[in-house]
PDBQT receptor file of N, H, CA, C and O in Angstrom, charges set to zero:
ATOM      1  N   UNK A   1      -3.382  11.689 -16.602  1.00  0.00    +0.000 N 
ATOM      2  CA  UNK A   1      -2.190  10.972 -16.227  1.00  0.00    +0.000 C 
ATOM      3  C   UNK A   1      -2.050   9.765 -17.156  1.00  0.00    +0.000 C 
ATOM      4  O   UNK A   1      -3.008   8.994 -17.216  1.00  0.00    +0.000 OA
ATOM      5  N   UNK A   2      -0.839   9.492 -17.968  1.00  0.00    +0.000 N 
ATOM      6  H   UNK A   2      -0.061  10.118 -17.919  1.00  0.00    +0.000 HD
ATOM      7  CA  UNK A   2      -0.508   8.520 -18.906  1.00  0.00    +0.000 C 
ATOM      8  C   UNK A   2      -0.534   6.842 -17.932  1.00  0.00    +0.000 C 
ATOM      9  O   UNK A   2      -0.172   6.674 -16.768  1.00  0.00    +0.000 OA
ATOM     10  N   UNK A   3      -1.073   5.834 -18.875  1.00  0.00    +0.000 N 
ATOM     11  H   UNK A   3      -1.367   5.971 -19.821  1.00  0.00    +0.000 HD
ATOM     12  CA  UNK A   3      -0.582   4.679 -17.827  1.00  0.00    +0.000 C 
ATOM     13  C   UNK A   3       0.174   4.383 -17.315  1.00  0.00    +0.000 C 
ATOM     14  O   UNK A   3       0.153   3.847 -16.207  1.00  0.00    +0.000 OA
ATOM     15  N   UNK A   4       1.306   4.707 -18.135  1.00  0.00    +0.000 N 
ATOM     16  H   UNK A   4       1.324   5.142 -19.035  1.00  0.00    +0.000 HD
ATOM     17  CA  UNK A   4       3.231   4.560 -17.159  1.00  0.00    +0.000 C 
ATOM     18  C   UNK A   4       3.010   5.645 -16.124  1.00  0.00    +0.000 C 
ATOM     19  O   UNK A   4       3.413   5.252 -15.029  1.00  0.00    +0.000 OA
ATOM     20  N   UNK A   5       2.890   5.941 -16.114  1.00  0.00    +0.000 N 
ATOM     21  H   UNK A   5       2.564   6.260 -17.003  1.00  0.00    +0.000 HD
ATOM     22  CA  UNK A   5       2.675   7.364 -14.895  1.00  0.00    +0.000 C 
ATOM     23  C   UNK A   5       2.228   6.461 -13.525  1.00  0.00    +0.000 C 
ATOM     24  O   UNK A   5       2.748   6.270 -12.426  1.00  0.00    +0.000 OA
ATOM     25  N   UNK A   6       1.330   6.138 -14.005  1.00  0.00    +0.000 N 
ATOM     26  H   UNK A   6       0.907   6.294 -14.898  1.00  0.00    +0.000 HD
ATOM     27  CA  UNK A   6       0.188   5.447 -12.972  1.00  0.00    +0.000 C 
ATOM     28  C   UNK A   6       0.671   4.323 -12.257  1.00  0.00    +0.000 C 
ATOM     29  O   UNK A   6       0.638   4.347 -11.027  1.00  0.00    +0.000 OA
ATOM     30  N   UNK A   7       1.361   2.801 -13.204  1.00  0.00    +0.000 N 
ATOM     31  H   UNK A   7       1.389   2.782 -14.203  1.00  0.00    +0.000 HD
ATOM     32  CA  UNK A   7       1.659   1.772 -12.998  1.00  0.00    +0.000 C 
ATOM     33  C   UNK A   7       3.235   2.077 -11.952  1.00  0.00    +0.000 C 
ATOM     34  O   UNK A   7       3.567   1.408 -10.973  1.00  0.00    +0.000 OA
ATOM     35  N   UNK A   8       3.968   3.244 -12.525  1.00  0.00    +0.000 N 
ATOM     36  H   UNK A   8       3.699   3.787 -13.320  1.00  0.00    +0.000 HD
ATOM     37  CA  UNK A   8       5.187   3.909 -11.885  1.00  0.00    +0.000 C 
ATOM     38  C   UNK A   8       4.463   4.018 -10.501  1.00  0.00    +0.000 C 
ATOM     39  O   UNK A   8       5.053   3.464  -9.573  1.00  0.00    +0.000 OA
ATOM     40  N   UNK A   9       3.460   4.548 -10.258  1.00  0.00    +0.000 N 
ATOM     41  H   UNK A   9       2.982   4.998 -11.012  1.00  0.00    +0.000 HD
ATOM     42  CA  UNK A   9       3.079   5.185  -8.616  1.00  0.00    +0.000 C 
ATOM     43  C   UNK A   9       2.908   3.720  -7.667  1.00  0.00    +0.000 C 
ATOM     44  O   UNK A   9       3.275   3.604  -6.497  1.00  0.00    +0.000 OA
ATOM     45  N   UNK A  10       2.101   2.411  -8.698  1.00  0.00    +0.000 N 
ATOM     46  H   UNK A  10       1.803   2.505  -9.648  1.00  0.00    +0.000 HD
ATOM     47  CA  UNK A  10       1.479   1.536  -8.029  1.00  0.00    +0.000 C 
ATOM     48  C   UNK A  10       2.520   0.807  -7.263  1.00  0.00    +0.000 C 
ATOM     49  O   UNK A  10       2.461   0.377  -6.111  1.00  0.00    +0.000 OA
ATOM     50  N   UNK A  11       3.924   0.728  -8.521  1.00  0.00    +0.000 N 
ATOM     51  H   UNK A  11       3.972   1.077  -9.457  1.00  0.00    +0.000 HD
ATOM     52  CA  UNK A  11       4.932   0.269  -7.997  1.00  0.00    +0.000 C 
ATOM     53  C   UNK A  11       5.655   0.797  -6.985  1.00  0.00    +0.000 C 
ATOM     54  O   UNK A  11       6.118   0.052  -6.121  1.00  0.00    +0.000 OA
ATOM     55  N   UNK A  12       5.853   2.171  -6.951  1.00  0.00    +0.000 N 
ATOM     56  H   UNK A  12       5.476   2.776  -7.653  1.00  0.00    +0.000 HD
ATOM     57  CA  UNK A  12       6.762   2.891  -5.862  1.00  0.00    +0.000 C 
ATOM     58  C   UNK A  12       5.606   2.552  -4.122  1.00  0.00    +0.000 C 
ATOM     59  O   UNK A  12       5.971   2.380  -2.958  1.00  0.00    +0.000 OA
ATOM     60  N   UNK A  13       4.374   2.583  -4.675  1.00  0.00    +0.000 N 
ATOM     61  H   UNK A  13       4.078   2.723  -5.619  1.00  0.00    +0.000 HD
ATOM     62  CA  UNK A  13       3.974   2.218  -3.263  1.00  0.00    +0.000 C 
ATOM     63  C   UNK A  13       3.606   1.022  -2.576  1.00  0.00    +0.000 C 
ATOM     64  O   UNK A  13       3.126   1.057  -1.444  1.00  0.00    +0.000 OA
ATOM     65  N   UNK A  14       3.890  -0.453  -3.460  1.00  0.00    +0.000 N 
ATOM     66  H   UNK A  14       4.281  -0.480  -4.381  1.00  0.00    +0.000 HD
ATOM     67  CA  UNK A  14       4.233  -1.736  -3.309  1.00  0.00    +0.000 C 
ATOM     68  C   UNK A  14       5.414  -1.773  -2.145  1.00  0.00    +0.000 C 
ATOM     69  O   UNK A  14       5.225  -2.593  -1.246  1.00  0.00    +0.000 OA
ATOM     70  N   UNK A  15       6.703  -0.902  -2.069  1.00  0.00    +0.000 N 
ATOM     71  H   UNK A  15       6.856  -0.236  -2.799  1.00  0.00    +0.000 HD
ATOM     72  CA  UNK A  15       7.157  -0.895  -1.157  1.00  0.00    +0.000 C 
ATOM     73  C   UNK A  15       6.595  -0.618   0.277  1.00  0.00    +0.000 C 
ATOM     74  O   UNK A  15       6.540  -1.407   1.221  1.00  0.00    +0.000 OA
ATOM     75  N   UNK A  16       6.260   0.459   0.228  1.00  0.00    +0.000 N 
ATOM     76  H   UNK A  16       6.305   1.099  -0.539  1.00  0.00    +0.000 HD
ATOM     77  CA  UNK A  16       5.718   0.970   1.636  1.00  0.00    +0.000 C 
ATOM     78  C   UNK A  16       4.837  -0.181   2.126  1.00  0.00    +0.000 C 
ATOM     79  O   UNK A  16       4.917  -0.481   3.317  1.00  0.00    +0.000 OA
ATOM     80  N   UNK A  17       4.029  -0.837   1.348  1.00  0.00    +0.000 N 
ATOM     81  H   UNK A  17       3.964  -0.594   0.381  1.00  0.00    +0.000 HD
ATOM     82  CA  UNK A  17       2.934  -2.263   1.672  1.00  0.00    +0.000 C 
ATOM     83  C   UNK A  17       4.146  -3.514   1.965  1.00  0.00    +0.000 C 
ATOM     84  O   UNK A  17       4.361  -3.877   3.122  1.00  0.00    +0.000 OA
ATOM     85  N   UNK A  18       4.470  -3.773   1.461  1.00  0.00    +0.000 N 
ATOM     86  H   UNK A  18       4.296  -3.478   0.522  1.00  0.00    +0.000 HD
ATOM     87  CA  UNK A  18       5.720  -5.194   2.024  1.00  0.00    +0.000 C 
ATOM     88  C   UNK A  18       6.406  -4.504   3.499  1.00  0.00    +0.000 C 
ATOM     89  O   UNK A  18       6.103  -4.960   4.601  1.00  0.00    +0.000 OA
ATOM     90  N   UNK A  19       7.295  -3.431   3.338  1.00  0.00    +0.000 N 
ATOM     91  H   UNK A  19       7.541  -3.060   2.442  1.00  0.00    +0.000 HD
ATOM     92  CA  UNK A  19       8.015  -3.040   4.243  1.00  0.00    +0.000 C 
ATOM     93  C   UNK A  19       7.135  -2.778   6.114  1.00  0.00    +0.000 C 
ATOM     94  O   UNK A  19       7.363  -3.086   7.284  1.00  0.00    +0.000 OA
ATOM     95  N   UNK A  20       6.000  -1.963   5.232  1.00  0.00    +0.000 N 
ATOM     96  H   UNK A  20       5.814  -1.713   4.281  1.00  0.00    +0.000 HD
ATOM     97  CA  UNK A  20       5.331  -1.171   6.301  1.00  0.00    +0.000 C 
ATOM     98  C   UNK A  20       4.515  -2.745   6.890  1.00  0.00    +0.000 C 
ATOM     99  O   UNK A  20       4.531  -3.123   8.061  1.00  0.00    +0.000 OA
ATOM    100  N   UNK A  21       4.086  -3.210   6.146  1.00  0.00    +0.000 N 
ATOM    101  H   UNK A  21       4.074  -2.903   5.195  1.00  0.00    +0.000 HD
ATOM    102  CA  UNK A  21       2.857  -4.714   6.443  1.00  0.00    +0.000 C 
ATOM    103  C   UNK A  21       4.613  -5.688   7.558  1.00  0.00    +0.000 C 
ATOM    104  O   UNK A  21       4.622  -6.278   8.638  1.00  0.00    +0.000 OA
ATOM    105  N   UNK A  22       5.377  -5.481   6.887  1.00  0.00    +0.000 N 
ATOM    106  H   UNK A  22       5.369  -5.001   6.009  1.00  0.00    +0.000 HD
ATOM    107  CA  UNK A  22       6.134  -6.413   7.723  1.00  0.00    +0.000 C 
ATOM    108  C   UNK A  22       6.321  -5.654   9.489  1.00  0.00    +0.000 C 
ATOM    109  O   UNK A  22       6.150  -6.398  10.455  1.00  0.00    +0.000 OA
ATOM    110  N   UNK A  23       6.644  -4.286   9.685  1.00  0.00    +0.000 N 
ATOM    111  H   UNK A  23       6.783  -3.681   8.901  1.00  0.00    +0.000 HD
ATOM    112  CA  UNK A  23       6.709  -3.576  10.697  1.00  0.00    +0.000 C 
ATOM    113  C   UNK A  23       5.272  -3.819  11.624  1.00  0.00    +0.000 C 
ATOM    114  O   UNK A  23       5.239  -4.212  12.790  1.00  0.00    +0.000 OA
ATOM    115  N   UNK A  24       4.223  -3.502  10.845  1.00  0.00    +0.000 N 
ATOM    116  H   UNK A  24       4.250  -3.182   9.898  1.00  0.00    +0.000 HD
ATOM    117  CA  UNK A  24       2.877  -3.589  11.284  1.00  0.00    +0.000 C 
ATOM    118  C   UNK A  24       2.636  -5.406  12.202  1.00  0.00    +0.000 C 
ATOM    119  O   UNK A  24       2.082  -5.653  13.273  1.00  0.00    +0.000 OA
ATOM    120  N   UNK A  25       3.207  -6.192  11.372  1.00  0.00    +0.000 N 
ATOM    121  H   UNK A  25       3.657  -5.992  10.501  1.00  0.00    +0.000 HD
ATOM    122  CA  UNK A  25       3.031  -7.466  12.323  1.00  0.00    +0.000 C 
ATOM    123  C   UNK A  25       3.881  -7.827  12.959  1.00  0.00    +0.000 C 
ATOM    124  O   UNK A  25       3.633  -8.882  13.542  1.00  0.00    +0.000 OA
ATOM    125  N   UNK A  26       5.158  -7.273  13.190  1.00  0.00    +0.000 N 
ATOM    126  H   UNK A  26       5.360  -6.415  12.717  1.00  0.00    +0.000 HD
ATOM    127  CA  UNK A  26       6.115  -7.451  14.023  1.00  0.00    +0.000 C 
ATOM    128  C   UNK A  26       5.776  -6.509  15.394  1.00  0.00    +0.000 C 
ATOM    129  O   UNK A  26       6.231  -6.906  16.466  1.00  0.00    +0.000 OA
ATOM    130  N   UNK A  27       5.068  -5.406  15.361  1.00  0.00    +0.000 N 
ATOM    131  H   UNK A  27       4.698  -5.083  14.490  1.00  0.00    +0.000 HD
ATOM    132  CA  UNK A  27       4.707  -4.464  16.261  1.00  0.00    +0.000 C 
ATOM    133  C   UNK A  27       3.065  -5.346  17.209  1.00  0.00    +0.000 C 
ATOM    134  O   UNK A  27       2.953  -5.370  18.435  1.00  0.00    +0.000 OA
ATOM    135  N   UNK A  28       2.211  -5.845  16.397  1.00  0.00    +0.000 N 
ATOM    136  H   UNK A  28       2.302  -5.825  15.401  1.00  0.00    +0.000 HD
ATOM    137  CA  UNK A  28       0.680  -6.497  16.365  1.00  0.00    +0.000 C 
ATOM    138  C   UNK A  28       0.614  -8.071  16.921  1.00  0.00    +0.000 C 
ATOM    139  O   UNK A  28       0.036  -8.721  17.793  1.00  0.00    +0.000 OA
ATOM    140  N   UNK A  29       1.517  -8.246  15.920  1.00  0.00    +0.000 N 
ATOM    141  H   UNK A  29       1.986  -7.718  15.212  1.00  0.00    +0.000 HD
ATOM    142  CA  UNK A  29       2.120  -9.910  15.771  1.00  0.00    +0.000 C 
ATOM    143  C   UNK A  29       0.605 -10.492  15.433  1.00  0.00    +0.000 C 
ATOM    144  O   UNK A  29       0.231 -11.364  16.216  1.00  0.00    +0.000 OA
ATOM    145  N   UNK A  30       0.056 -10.278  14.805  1.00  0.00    +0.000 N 
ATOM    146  H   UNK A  30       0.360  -9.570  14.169  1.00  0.00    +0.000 HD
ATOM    147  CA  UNK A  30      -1.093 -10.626  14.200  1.00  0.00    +0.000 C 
ATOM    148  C   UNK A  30      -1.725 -10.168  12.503  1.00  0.00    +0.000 C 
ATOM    149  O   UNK A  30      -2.119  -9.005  12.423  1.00  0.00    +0.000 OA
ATOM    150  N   UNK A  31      -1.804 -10.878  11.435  1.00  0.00    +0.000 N 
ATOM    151  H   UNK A  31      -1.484 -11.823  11.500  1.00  0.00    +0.000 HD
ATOM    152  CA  UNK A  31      -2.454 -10.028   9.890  1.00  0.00    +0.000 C 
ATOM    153  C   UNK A  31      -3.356  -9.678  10.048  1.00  0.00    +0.000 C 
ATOM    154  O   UNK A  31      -3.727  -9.300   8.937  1.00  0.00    +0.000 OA
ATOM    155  N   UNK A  32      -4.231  -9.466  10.843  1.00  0.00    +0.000 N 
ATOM    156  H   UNK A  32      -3.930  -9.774  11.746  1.00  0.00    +0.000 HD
ATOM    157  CA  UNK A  32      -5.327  -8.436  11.184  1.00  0.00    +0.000 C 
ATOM    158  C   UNK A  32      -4.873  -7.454  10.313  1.00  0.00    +0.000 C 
ATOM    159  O   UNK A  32      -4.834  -7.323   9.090  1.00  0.00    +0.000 OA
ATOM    160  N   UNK A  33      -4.427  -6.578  11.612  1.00  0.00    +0.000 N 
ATOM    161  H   UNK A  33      -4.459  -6.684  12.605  1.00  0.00    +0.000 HD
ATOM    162  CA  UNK A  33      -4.165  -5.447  11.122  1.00  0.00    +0.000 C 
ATOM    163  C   UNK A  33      -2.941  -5.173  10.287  1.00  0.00    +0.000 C 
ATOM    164  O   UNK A  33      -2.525  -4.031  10.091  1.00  0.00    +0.000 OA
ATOM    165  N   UNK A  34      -2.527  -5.975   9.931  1.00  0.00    +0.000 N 
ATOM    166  H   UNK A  34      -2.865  -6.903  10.090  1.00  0.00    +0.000 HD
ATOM    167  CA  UNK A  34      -1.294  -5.794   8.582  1.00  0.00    +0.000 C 
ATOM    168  C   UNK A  34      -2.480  -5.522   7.237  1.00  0.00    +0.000 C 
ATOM    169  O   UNK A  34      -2.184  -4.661   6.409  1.00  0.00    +0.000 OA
ATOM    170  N   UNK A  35      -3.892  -6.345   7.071  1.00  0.00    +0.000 N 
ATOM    171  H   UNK A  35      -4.132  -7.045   7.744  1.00  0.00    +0.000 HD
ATOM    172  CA  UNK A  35      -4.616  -6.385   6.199  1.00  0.00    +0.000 C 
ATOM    173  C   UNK A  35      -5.144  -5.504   6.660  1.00  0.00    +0.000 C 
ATOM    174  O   UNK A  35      -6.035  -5.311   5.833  1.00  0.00    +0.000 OA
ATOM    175  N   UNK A  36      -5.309  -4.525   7.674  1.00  0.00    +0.000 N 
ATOM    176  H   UNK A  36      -4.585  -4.682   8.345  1.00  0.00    +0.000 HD
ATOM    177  CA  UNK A  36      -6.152  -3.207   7.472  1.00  0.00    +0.000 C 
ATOM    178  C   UNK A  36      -5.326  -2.068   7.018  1.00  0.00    +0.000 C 
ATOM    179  O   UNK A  36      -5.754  -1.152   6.315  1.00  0.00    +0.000 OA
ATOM    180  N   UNK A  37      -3.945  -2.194   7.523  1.00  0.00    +0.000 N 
ATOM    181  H   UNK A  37      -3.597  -2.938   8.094  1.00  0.00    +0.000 HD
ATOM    182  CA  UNK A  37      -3.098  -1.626   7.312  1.00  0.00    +0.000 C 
ATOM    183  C   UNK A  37      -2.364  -1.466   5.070  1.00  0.00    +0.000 C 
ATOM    184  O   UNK A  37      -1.740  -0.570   4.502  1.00  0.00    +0.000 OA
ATOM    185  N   UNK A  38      -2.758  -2.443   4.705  1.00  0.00    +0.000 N 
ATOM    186  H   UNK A  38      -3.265  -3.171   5.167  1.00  0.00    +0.000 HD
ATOM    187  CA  UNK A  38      -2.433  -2.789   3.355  1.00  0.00    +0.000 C 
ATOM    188  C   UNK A  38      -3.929  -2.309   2.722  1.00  0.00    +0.000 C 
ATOM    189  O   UNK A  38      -4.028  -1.515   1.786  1.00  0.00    +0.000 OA
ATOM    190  N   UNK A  39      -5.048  -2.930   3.396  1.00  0.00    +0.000 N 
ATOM    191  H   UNK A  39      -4.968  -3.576   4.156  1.00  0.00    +0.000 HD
ATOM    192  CA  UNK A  39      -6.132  -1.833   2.440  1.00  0.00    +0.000 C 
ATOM    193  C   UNK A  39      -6.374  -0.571   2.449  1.00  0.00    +0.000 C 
ATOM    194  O   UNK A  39      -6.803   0.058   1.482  1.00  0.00    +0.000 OA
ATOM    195  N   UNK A  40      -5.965   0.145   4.168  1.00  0.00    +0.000 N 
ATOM    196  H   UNK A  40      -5.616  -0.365   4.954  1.00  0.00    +0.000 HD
ATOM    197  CA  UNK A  40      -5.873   1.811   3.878  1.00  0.00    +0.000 C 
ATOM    198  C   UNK A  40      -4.991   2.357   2.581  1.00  0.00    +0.000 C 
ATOM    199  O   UNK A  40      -5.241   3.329   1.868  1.00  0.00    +0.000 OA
ATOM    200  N   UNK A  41      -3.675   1.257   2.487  1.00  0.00    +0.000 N 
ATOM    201  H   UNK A  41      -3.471   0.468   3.066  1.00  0.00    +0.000 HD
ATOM    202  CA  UNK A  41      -2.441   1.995   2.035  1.00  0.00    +0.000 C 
ATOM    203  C   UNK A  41      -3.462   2.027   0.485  1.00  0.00    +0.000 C 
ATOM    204  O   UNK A  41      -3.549   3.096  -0.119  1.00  0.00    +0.000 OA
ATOM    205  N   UNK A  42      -4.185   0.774  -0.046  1.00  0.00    +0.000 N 
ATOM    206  H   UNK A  42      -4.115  -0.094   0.445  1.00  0.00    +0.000 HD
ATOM    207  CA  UNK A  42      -4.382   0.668  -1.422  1.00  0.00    +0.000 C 
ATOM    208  C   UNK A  42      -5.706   1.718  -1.953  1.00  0.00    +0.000 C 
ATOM    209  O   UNK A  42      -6.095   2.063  -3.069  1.00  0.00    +0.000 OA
ATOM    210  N   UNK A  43      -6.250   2.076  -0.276  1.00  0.00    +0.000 N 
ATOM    211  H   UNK A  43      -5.934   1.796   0.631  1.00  0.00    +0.000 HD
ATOM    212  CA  UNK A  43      -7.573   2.691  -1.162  1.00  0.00    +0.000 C 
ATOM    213  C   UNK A  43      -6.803   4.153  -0.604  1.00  0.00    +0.000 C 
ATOM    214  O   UNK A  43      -7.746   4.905  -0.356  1.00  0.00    +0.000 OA
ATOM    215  N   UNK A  44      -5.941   4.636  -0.401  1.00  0.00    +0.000 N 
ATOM    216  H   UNK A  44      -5.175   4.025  -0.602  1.00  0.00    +0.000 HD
ATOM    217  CA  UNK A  44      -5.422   5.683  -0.459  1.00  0.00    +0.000 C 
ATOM    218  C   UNK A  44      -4.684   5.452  -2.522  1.00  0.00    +0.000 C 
ATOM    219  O   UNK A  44      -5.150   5.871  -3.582  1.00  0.00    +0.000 OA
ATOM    220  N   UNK A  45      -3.894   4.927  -2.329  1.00  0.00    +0.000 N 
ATOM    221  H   UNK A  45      -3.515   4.586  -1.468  1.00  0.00    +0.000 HD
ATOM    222  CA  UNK A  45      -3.273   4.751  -3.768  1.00  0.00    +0.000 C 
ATOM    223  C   UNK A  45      -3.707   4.602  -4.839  1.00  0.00    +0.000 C 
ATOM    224  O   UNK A  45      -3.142   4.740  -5.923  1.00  0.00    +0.000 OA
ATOM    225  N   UNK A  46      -5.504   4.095  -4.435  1.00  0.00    +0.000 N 
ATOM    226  H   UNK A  46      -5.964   3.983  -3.554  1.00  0.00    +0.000 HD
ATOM    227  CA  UNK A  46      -6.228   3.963  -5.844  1.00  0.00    +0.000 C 
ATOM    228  C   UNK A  46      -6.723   5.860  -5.791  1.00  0.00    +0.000 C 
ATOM    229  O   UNK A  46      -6.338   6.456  -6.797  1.00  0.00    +0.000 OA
ATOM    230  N   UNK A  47      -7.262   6.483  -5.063  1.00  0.00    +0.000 N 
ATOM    231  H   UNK A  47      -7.575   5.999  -4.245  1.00  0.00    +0.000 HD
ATOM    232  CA  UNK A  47      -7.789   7.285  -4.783  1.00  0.00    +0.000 C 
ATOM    233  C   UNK A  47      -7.070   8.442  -5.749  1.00  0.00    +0.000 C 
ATOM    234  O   UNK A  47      -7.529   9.254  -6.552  1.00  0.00    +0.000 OA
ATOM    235  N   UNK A  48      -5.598   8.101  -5.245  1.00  0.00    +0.000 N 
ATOM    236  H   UNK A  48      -5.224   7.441  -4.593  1.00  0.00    +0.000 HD
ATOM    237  CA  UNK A  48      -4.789   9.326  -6.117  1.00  0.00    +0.000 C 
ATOM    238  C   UNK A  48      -4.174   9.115  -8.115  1.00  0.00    +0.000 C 
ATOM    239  O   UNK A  48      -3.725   9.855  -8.991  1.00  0.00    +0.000 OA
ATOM    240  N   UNK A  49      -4.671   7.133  -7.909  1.00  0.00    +0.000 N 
ATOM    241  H   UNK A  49      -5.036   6.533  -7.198  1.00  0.00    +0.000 HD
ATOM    242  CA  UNK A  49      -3.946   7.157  -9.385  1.00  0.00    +0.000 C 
ATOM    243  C   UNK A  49      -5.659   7.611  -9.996  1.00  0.00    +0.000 C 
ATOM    244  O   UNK A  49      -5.702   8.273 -11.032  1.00  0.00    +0.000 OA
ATOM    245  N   UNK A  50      -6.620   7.329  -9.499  1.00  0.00    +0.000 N 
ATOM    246  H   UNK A  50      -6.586   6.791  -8.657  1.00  0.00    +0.000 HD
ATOM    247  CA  UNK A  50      -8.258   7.648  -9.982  1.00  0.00    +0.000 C 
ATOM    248  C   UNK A  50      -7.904   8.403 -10.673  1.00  0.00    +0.000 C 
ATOM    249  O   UNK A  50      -7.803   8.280 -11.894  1.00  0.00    +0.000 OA
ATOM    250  N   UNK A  51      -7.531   9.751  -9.732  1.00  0.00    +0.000 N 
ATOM    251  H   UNK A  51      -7.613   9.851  -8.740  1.00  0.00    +0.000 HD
ATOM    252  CA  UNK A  51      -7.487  11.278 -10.413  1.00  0.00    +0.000 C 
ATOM    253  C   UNK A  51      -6.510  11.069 -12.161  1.00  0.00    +0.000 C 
ATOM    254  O   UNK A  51      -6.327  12.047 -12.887  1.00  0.00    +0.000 OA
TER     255      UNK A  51
């Protein structure tokens, strides 16, 4: 996978982390779990740009 390839994925899933992290503490009302919620999302996202 080329680096633009990669940096393209990191960015498209920067959304889902702002959007989803904002839902997550409006639902929690606590960054707890917005920060567990933002490190699943990243060690899922590193996992697939790895490959």
């Amino acid at each position: 996978m080329h680096i633009s390839r990669k940096l393209g994925i990191l960015v498209f899933c920067a959304v889902p982390a702002i959007i989803g992290g904002g839902i997550v503490y409006g639902i929690a009302g606590s960054y707890v779990p917005v920060a567990v919620y933002v490190t699943l999302l990243y060690l899922a996202v590193g996992a697939f740009v790895s490959k």
